[in-house]
C-alpha positions in Angstrom: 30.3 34.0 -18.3 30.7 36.2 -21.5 28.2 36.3 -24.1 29.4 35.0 -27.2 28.1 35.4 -30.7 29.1 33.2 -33.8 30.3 36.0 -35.8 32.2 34.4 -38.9 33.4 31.0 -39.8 36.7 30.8 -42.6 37.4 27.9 -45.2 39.9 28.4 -47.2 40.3 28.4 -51.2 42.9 28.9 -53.8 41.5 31.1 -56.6 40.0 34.4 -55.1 38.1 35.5 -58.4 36.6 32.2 -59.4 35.1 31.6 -55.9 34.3 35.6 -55.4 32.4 35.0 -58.6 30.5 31.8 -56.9 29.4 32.9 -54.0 28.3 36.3 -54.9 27.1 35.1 -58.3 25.8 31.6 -58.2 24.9 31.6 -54.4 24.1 35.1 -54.6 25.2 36.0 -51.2 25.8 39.8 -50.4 29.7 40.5 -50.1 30.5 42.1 -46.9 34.2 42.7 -47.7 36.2 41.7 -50.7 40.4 42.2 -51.0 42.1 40.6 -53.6 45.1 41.6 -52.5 45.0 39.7 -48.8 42.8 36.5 -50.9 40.1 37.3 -48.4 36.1 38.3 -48.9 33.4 37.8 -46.3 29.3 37.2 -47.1 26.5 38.0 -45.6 24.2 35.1 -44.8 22.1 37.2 -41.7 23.1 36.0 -38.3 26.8 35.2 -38.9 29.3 35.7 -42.0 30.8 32.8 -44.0 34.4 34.0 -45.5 37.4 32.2 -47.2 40.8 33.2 -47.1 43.4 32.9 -49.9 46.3 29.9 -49.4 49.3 29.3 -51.3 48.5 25.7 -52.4 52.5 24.8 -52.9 52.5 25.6 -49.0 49.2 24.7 -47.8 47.2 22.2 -50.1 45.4 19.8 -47.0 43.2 23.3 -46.4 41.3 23.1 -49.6 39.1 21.0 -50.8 37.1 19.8 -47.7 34.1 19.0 -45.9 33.8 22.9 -44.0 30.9 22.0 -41.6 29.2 25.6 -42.9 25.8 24.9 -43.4 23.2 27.4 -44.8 19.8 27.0 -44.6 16.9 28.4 -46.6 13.1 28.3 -46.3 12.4 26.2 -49.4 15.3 23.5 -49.8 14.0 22.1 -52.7 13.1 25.5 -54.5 17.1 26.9 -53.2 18.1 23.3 -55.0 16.8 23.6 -58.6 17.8 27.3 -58.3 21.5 26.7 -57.8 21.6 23.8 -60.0 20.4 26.2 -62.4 22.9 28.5 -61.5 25.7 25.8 -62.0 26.1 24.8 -58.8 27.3 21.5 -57.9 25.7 18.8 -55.6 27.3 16.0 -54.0 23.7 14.8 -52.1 20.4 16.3 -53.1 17.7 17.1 -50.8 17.4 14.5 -48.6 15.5 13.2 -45.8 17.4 12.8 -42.9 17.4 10.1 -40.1 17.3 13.0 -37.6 14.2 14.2 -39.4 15.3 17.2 -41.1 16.4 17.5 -44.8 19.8 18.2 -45.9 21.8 18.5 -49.0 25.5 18.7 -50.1 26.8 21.2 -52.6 30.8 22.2 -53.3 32.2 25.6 -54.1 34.4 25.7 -57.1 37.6 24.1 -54.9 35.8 21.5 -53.6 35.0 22.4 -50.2 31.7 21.4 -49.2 28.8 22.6 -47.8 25.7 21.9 -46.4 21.9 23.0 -47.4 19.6 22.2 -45.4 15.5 22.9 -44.7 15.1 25.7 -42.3 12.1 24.6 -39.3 10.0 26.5 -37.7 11.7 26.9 -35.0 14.7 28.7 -36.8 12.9 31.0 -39.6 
């Protein structure tokens, strides 16, 4: 059987700039790649890379705006929340506890597209 790797995972956006500007900026994620001219950038966020790609909303409008299934995770949810609320970032759900047990929050980039945040464990940091 080959041995796969999550590498990268796309979502897709419609203003390069204004979410270039949000994810380096206000998430403050390291840019691995950045071309204006194809709409695409890529981020560092340690074991795999989160881009988005550039669409022509006239053509393809359904691929913004959505729930992406990306979740980061950082050590200190509630410390990584007032931080990027203080950064302007915008919450759907804040840290919450979670039925599962864990605890998880909802935040959207600039398009809409959401995201998760959640608590890293032990077993993961």
């Amino acid at each position: 059987m080959a041995d796969l790797t999550l590498w990268y995972s796309n979502f897709f956006i419609s203003d390069f700039d204004r979410s270039l500007t949000f994810f380096r900026d206000q998430l403050g994620l390291k840019v691995i790649q950045a071309d204006e001219a194809f709409g695409y950038a890529s981020f560092d966020t340690g074991a795999a890379y989160i881009a988005f790609a550039k669409v022509d909303m006239t053509e393809q409008p359904e691929l913004v705006g959505r729930h992406t299934g990306i979740g980061l995770a950082a050590e200190d949810i509630n410390l990584a929340y007032e931080q990027l609320l203080a950064a302007g970032v915008e919450f759907e759900m804040p840290p919450t506890k979670q039925p599962w047990g864990g605890v998880l929050a909802l935040f959207k980039d600039p398009d809409g597209n959401v995201f998760y945040l959640d608590q890293l464990d032990s077993e993961h940091s």
